[in-house]
Structure formats: structure tokens, C-alpha cells
VEXMAR-431893 format. One line per field, with one value per residue (C-alpha): residue number from 1; x, y negated, z; residue in three letters. Coordinates in nm, 3 decimals. Layout:
BEGIN
n: c(NUM	...)
u: c(X	...)
v: c(Y	...)
w: c(Z	...)
res: c(ALA	...)
% end
This chain:
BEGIN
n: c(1	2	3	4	5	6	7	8	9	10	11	12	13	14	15	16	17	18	19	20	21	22	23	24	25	26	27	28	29	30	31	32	33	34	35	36	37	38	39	40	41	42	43	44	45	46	47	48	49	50	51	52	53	54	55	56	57	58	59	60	61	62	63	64	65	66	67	68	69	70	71	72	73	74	75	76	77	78	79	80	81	82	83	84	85	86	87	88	89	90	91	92	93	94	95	96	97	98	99	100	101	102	103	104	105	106	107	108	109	110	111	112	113	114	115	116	117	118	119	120	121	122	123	124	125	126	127	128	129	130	131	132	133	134	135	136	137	138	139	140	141	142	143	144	145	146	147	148	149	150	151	152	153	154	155	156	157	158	159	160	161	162	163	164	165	166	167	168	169	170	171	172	173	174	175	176	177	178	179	180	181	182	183	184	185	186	187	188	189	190	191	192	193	194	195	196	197	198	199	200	201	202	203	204	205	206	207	208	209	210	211	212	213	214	215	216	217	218	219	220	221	222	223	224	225	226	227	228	229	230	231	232	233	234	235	236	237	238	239	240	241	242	243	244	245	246	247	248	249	250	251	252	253	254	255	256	257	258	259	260	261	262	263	264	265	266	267	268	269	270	271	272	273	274	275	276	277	278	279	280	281	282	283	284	285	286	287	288	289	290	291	292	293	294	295	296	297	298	299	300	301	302	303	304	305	306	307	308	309	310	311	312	313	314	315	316	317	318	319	320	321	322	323	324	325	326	327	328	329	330	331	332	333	334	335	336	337	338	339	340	341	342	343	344	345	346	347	348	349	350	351	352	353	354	355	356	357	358	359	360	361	362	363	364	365	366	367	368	369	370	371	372	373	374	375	376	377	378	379	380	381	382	383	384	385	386	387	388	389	390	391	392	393	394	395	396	397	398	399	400	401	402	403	404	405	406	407	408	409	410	411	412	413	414	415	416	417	418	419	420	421	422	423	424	425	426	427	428	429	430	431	432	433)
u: c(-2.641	-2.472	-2.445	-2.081	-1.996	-2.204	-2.036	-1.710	-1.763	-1.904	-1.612	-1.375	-1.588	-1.388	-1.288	-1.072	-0.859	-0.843	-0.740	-0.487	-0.296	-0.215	0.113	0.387	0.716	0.931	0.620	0.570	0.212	0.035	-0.245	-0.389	-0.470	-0.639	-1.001	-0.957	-0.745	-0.914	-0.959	-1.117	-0.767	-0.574	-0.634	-0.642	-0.286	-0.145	-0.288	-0.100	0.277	0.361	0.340	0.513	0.864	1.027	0.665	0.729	0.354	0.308	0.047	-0.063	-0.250	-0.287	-0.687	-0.764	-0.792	-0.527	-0.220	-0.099	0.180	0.343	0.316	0.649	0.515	0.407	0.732	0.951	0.773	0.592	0.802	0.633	0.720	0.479	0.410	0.226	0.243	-0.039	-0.018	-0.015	0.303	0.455	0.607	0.795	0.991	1.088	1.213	1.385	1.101	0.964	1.084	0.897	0.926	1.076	0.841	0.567	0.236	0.184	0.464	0.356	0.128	0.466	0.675	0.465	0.513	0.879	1.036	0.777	0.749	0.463	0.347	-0.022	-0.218	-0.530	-0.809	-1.136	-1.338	-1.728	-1.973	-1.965	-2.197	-2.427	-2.139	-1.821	-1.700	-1.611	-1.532	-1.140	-1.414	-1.293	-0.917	-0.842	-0.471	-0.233	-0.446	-0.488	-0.140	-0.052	-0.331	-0.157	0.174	0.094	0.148	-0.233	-0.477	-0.733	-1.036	-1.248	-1.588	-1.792	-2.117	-2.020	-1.730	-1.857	-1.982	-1.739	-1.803	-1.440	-1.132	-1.220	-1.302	-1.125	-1.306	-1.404	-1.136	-0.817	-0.887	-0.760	-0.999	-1.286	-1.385	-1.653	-1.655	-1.896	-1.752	-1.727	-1.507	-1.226	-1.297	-1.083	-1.268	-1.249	-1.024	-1.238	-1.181	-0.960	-0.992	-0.657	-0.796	-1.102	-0.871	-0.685	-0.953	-1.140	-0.815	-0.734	-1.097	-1.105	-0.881	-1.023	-1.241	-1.589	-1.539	-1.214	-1.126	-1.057	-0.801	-0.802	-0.521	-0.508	-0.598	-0.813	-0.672	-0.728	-1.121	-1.148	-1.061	-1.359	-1.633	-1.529	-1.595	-1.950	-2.017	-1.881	-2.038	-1.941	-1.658	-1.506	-1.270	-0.990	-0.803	-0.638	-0.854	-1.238	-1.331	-1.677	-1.661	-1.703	-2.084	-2.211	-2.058	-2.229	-2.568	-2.519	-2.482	-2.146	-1.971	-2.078	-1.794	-1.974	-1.678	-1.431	-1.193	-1.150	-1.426	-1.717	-1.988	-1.764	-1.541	-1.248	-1.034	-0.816	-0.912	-1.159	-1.075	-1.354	-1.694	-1.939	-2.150	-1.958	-1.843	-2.224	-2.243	-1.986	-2.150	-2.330	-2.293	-2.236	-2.069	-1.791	-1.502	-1.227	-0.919	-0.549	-0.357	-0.070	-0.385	-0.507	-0.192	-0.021	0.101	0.025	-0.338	-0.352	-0.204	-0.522	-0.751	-0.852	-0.798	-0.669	-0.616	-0.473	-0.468	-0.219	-0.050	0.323	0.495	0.779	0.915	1.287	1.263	1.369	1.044	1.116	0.843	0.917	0.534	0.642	0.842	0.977	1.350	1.435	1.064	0.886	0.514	0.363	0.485	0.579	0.182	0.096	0.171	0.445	0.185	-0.089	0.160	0.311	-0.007	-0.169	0.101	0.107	-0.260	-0.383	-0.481	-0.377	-0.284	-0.120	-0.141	0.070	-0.071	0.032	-0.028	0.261	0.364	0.299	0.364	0.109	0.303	0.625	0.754	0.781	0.732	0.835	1.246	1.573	1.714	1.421	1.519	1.835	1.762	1.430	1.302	1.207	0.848	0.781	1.124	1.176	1.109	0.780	0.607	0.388	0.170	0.250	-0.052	-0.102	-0.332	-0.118	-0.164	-0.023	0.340	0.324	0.677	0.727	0.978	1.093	1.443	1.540	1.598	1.172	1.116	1.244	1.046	0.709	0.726	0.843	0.593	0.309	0.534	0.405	0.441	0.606	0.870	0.944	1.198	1.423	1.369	1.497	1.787	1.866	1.802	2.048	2.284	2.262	2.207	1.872	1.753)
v: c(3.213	3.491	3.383	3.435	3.224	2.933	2.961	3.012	2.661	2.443	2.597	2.480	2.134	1.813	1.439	1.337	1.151	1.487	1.673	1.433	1.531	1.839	1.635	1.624	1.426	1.593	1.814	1.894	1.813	1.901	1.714	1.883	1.762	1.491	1.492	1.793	1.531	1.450	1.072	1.112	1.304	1.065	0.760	0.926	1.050	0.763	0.525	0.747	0.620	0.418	0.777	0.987	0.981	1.188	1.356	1.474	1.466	1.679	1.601	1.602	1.344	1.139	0.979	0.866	0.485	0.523	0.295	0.311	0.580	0.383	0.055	-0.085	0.013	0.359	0.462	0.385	0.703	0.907	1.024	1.092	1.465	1.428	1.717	1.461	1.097	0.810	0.461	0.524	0.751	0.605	0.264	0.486	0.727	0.501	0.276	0.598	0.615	0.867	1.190	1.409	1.803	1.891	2.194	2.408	2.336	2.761	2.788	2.593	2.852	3.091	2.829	2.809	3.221	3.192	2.901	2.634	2.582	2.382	2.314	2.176	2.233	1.957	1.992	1.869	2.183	2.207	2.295	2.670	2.896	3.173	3.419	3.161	3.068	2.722	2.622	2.403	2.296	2.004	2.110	2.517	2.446	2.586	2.539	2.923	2.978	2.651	2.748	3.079	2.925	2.697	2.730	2.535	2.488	2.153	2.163	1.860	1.946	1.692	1.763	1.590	1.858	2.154	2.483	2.574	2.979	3.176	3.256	2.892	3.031	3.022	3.188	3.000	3.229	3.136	2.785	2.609	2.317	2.186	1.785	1.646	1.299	1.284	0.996	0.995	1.146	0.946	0.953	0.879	0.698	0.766	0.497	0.313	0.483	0.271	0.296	0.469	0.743	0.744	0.811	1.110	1.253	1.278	1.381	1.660	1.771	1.844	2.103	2.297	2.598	2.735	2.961	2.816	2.806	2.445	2.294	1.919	1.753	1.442	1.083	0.915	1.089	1.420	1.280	1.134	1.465	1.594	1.359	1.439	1.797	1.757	1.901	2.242	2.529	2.805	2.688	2.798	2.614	2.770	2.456	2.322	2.018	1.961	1.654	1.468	1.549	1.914	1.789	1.644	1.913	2.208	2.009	1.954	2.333	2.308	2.469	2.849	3.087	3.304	3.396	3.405	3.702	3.665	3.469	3.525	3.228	3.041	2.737	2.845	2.528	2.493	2.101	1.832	1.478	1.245	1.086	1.195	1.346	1.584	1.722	1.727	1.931	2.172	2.263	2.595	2.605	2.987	2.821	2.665	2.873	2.749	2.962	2.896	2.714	3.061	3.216	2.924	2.784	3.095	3.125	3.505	3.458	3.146	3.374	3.583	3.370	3.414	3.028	2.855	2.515	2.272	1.883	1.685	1.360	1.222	0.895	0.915	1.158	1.154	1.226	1.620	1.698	1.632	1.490	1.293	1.272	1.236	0.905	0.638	0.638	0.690	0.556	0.809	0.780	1.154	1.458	1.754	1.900	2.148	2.053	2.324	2.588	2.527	2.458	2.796	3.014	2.840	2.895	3.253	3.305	3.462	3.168	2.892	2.581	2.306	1.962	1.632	1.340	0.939	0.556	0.497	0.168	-0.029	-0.309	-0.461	-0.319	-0.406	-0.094	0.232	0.532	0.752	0.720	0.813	0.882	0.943	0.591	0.673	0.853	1.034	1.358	1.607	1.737	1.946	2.049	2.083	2.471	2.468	2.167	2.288	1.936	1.607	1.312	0.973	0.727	0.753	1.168	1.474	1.638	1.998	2.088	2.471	2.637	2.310	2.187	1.878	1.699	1.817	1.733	1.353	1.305	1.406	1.244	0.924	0.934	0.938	0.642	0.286	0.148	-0.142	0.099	0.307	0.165	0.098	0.530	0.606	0.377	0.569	0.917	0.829	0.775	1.062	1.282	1.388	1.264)
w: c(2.059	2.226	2.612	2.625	2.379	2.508	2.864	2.672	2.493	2.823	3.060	2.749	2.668	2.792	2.705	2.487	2.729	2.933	2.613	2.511	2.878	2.743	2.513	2.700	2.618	2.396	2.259	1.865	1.782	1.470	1.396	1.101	0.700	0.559	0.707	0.902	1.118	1.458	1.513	1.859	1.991	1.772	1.906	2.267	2.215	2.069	2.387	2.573	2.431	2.745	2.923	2.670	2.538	2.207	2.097	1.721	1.513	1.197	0.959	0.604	0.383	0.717	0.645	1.003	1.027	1.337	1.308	1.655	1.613	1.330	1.466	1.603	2.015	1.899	1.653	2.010	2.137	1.798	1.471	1.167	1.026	0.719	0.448	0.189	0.269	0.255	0.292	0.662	0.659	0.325	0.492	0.804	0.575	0.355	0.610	0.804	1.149	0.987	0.782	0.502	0.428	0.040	-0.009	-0.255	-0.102	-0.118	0.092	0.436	0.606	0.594	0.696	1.037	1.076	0.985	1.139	1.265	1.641	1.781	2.095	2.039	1.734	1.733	1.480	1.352	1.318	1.220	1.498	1.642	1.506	1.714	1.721	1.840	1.506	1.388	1.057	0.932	0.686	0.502	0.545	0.570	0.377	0.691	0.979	1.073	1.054	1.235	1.547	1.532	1.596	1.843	2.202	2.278	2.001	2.085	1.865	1.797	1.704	1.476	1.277	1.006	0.974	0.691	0.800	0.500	0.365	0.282	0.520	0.714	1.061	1.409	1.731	2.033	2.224	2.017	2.165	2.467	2.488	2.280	2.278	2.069	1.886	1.561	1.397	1.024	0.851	0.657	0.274	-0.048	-0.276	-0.634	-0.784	-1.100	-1.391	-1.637	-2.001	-1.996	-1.775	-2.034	-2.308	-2.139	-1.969	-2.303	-2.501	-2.251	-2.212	-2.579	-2.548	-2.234	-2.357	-2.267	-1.995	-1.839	-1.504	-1.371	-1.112	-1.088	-0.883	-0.654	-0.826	-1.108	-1.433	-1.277	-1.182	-1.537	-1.693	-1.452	-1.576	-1.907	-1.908	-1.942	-2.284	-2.154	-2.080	-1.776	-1.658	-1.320	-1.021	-0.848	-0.703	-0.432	-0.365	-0.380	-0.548	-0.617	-0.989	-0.923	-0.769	-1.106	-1.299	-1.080	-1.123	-1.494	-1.512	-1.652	-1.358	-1.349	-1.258	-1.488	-1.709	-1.386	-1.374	-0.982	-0.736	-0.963	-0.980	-0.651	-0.655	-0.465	-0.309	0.004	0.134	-0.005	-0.056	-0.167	-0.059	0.239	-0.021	-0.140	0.291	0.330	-0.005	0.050	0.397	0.414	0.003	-0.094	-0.424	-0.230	-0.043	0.146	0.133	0.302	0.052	0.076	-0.140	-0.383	-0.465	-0.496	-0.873	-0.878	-0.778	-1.020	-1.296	-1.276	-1.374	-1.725	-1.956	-1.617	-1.664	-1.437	-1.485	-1.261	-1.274	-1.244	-1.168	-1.437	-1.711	-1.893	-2.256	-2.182	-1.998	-1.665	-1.412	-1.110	-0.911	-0.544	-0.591	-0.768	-0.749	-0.367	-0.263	-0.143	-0.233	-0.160	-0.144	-0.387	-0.344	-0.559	-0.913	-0.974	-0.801	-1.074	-1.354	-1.349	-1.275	-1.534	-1.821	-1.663	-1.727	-2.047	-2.247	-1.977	-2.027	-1.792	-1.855	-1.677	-1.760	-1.663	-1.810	-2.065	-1.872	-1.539	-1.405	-1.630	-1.937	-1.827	-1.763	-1.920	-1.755	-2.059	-2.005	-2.113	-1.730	-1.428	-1.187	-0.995	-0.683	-0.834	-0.700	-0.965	-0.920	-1.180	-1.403	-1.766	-1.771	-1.628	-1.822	-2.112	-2.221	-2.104	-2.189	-2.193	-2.330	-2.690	-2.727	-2.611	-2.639	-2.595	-2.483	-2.424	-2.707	-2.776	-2.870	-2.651	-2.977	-3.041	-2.718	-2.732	-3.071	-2.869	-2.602	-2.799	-3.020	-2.693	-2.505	-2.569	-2.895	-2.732	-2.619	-2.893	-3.064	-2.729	-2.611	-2.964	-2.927	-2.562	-2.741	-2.987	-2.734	-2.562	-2.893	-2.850	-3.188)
res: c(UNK	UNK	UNK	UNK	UNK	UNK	UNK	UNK	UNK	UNK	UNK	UNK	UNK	UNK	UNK	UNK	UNK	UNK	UNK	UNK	UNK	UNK	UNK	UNK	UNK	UNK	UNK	UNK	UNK	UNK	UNK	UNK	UNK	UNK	UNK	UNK	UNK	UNK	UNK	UNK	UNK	UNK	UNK	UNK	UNK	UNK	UNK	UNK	UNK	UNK	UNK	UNK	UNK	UNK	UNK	UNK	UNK	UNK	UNK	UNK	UNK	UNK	UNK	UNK	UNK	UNK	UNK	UNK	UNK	UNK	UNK	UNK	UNK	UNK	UNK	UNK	UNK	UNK	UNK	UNK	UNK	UNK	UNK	UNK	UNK	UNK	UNK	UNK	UNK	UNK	UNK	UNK	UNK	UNK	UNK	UNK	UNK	UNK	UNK	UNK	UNK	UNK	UNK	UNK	UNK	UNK	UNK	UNK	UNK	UNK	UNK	UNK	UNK	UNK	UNK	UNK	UNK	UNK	UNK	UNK	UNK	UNK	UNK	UNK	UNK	UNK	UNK	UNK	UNK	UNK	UNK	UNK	UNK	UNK	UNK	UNK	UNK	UNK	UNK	UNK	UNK	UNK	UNK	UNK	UNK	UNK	UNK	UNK	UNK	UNK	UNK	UNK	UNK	UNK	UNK	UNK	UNK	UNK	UNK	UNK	UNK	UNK	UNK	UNK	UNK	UNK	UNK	UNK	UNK	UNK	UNK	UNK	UNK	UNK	UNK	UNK	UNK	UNK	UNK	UNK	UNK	UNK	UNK	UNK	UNK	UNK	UNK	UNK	UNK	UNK	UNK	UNK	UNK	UNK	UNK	UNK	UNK	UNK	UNK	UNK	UNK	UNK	UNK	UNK	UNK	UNK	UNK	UNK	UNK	UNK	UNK	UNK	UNK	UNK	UNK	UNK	UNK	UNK	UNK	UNK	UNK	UNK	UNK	UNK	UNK	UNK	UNK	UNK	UNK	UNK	UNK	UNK	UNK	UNK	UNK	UNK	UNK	UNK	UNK	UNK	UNK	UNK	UNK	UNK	UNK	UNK	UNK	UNK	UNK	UNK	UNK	UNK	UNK	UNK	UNK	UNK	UNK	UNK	UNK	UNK	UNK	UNK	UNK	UNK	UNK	UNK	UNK	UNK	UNK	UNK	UNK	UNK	UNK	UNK	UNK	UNK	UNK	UNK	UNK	UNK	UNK	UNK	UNK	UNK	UNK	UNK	UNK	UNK	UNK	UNK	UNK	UNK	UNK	UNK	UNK	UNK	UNK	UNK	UNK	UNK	UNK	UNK	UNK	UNK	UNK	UNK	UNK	UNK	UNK	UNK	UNK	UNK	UNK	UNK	UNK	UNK	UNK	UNK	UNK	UNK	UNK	UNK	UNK	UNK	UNK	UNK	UNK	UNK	UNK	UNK	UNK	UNK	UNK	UNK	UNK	UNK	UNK	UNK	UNK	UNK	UNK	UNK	UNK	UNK	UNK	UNK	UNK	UNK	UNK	UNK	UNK	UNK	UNK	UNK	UNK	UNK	UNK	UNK	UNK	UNK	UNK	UNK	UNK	UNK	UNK	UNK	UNK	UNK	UNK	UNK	UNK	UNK	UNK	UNK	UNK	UNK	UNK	UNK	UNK	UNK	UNK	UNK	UNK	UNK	UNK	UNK	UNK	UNK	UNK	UNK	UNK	UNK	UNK	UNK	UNK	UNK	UNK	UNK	UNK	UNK	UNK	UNK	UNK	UNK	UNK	UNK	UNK	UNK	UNK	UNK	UNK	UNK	UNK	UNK	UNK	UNK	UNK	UNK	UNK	UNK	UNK	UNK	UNK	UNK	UNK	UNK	UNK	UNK	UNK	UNK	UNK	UNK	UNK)
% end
């Protein structure tokens, strides 16, 4: 290691709890995405609240198993400014202690060059390498932009973090202060399969060619579609998020980038969200490149690819075409993401193709979530114009030139069978059939 850098990095090395001083009331603190979050600053932050008044946080896919800043004590001092929203962030905005951001996922690195001010930037990073380098790893999305931004960037360096190959990297001497804490990093499980998911997955992987390029969004359809691709031969990934299908598919020799028209033989993504395995598998992988999320989710770029598909799930659609997948009604559950990105590079792209797939009911079959109106006080995802299949469990509605009147018969006929006769009563009404 060059002996610059090491001095750099022990004249830099300190605590957490001396790190955490650097927040000041008042301060705007981002705290990176998903598992590039750093639980060691976190937690020493958030036991600072009795100190601190008015601190703003901003953070994405929040994974660390840290509750203090929503807790009733911690939302007196901390507000929630969330760009996708978890379990963790989900219950403050909806009750109003907490706020969310309306935006394209493609669009948050310039946001932080155009109008974002931030005072501390704190990140998990991997550890440095010989020349001062460490990797975002898990989670390269906005964090360049965000550490470029900031007034004091706070690394946290843990071994389980991914050397990750690609535009990942930040040099020891664009930070302030390094700690260390090697604690594992938060996961997402892969929800179990249902035989719903089964039926999609396999219904949607019929139609994806040898030699297609691959994104698969956030959730179990998405993963089902994965484990169904199997039987296929040289298929590429440009995507948005790494997930633990992509592993079995690489070893099964199904995932080449052979027949790529950009990234040759590499699966391009911009964060991971799955098991230990697959952060462990990623790491030092010349396969796997991290990108900012302003160059893998940007439709142009997506358009390039030659057959891009991308498979992503929604909450709700109205029997026009529109898809509500960030909330149910006024309930916020996520965030808008990166469905439109992939949607409209992929219909772009020569021979593309963009599936939206969901369950025809819930509730236990109660509900349907093929309707005539999107619940009052919906937030429309993905609109009309940009949705070219819709799935579920029943078959697949492919809506681009269709009439509305067309488009109400397909998506009818793939609703429950329990609920078909009520959506053609509504359509009537409303003279779409």
C-alpha cells in the first residue's frame, strides 16, 4: 500500500461516537441506500437526540435494524426525508413525521448537483484498496453525487461491504473521517414464491428470447420470473437492482452477455438487495459492475440494449392501463423507483418488451386489484402511455395501440374470474365496452 495513503487513513481513522459529533442541530444528513447504509454511525447518531435539535436524515430503502429515529423520543429531534420507503420509514409518512420525494429513480444523482444541500454524507463503503480507493459496493445509486455535495463525507468501512468493479469508487482524500464497524450487512430475503408468482414468472418467461437483456425489479414476481428463465440461453442484465436469482442463472450458464449490444459479457446494476451470498459474490467479480443509477436507469442507455426486457410489479391497475405501484390509495408503501425508467427504454429498444405484472386479488381474494377507478387518492406509477404488457396469474394483456374499449376487454379477461362480471358492469358504465 502506498505509504501516503496508509497515513492518510490512520490520521482519518476514529470512533463512531467521535464521528457522529460531526451532526449538528439543524444539519441535513444523508445516510445513504439500502445496505450501503452505515449501522455503526446510525445508531451513534441517533443516541445522540437528547443533544441535537431539527437534524433532517435522507435515505433510501432504509435496511438497518435502527428504530431509534422513528420512535416517538427520536421523531421529537430526526425527520424522515425518504426517496423509497420500508417498513421502517412507511409508518412516519403516512402518519405525517416523516415526508417522501415524488421522483424518477434516474433523476436523483442530478437532483444532488442541482438543488440538494447536505451537510454530512455517511456511508458504508468496502475496505480501501493499495492505491486509496474504497468501493459504495452494495449501493453506488447517488452516492458519488451525494459525497460530492456534501459539506463532510463520513465513511464506514466494513469487510463485508463489496470491492464492487464499475464507476463505484471514492478516494481516501474526498473523505473527512473514516470509522470501522464490520457488522453484517442488512439483507432482504426473497419472499416464498407463491403459485401465483409460479404462474407469471413462467408465463412471462415464455416470451423473453435467447439473447435478451434482463432487468428484474424489486419483489417476488420479479424473482419468480428470474428462476424461471432457466431454459434460456445468453442472456444479459442491465438493471437497477442485483438480486440472488442472477447467481443461479450465471452458474447455470444462462446469463452470458454474449449477445449484449453495450457491457459485453457484464451484469450492469446500480444497488443489490438480497442474501449475504450474493454481497460476497458480487465482490471482486469482473461480471458484476456497479454504475450510478443517472447511467442504468437512464431510458436512453436502456434503449440501447438490443431485446431489453424489464419485469416489474404494481399494486393496482384501472381498466385503461394505468398502474399505481408506490401506494394504495393515499398509503404510501414505496416509492416511484424505477419502473417508468425500464418501461420506456425497454419499449424503446429494438425488440424490447416491458412487462407489469401483480396477483389479480388480495385480501385473500377479496379484493380486486384489476379496477374500474385506481382507490381515491392513488399515485400513478407507471401511466397509460407507457404500459406495453400487464400479467397476472390469469394471462397477459398487451396494451400498446390499443383502443380503451380493447384495453378494458384485456385486462378483464386477465382479472379474476370472480370479478369479471362486476369490471364489465363498471366498463359499461363508463363506456369502455
Amino acid at each position: 500500500m502506498n505509504p501516503k495513503v496508509k497515513e492518510e487513513y490512520k490520521r482519518k481513522l476514529t470512533t463512531v461516537e467521535e464521528a457522529a459529533k460531526i451532526v449538528k442541530s439543524g444539519d441535513w444528513v444523508d445516510f445513504g441506500f439500502g445496505a450501503g447504509m452505515p449501522a455503526g454511525l446510525m445508531n451513534a447518531v441517533a443516541d445522540r437526540r437528547n443533544e441535537l435539535e431539527n437534524v433532517n436524515l435522507r435515505d433510501t430503502l432504509w435496511l438497518p435494524p435502527s428504530d431509534k429515529f422513528v420512535s416517538e423520543e427520536g421523531q421529537k429531534v430526526f425527520t424522515v426525508n425518504s426517496w423509497f420507503l420500508t417498513p421502517r420509514t412507511r409508518k412516519a409518512v403516512n402518519e405525517g413525521t416523516g415526508t417522501t420525494y415524488p421522483e424518477y429513480f434516474n433523476e436523483i444523482p442530478g437532483y444532488y448537483t442541482r438543488y440538494l444541500e447536505n451537510d454530512v454524507f455517511m456511508v458504508s463503503v468496502s475496505p480501501m484498496d493499495d492505491h486509496g480507493y474504497f468501493s459504495f459496493g452494495t449501493a453506488v445509486t447517488y452516492h458519488r453525487a451525494a459525497a460530492d455535495k456534501s459539506k463532510k463525507v463520513v465513511v464506514e468501512v466494513n469487510e463485508n461491504q463489496p470491492y464492487l468493479y464499475g464507476n463505484t469508487f471514492i478516494h481516501i482524500s474526498d473523505v473527512d473521517m473514516i470509522v470501522e464497524n464490520h457488522s453484517p450487512l442488512p439483507v432482504i430475503p426473497a419472499p416464498p414464491l407463491t403459485r401465483e408468482d409460479e404462474i407469471i414468472g413462467n408465463t412471462i418467461a415464455e416470451l423473453i428470447e435467447d439473447g435478451s437483456t434482463v432487468q428484474l425489479g424489486i419483489g417476488g414476481m420479479p424473482n419468480a420470473v428470474g428462476y424461471s428463465l432457466k431454459t434460456k440461453h445468453d442472456l444479459g442484465i442491465q438493471t437497477e437492482m442485483f438480486v440472488d436469482a442472477m447467481i443461479e442463472l450465471v452458474e447455470a450458464g444462462v446469463i452470458t452477455g454474449k449477445k449484449k449490444s453495450i457491457h459485453k459479457e457484464r451484469i450492469i446494476g446500480t444497488f443489490a438487495g438480497g442474501s449475504a451470498k450474493l454481497y460476497k459474490y458480487m465482490g471482486r467479480n469482473p461480471m458484476f459492475e456497479g454504475h450510478p443509477v443517472s447511467y442504468t436507469n437512464d431510458p436512453f442507455v436502456i434503449a440501447q440494449n438490443y431485446k431489453m426486457v424489464a419485469i416489474n410489479a404494481t399494486a393496482e391497475v384501472d381498466l385503461t392501463g394505468q398502474c399505481a405501484s408506490e401506494a394504495v390509495g393515499p398509503r404510501i408503501l414505496s416509492g416511484t423507483g424505477g419502473q417508468m425508467d425500464f418501461s420506456r427504454g425497454a419499449y424503446k429498444s429494438e425488440g424490447g418488451k416491458s412487462f407489469i405484472c401483480l396477483h389479480s386479488t388480495a385480501k385473500k381474494g377479496t379484493i380486486s386489484k384489476i379496477v374500474p377507478h385506481l382507490t381515491k387518492g392513488a399515485v400513478v406509477t407507471t401511466p397509460r402511455t407507457e404500459v406495453h404488457y400487464i400479467v397476472t396469474e390469469y394471462g397477459i394483456a398487451m396494451l400498446k395501440a390499443k383502443t380503451l374499449k380493447e384495453r378494458a376487454n384485456e385486462l378483464i379477461a386477465i382479472a379474476h374470474p370472480d370479478f369479471r362480471s362486476e369490471l364489465k358492469a363498471e366498463a359499461r358504465k363508463l363506456n369502455l365496452i
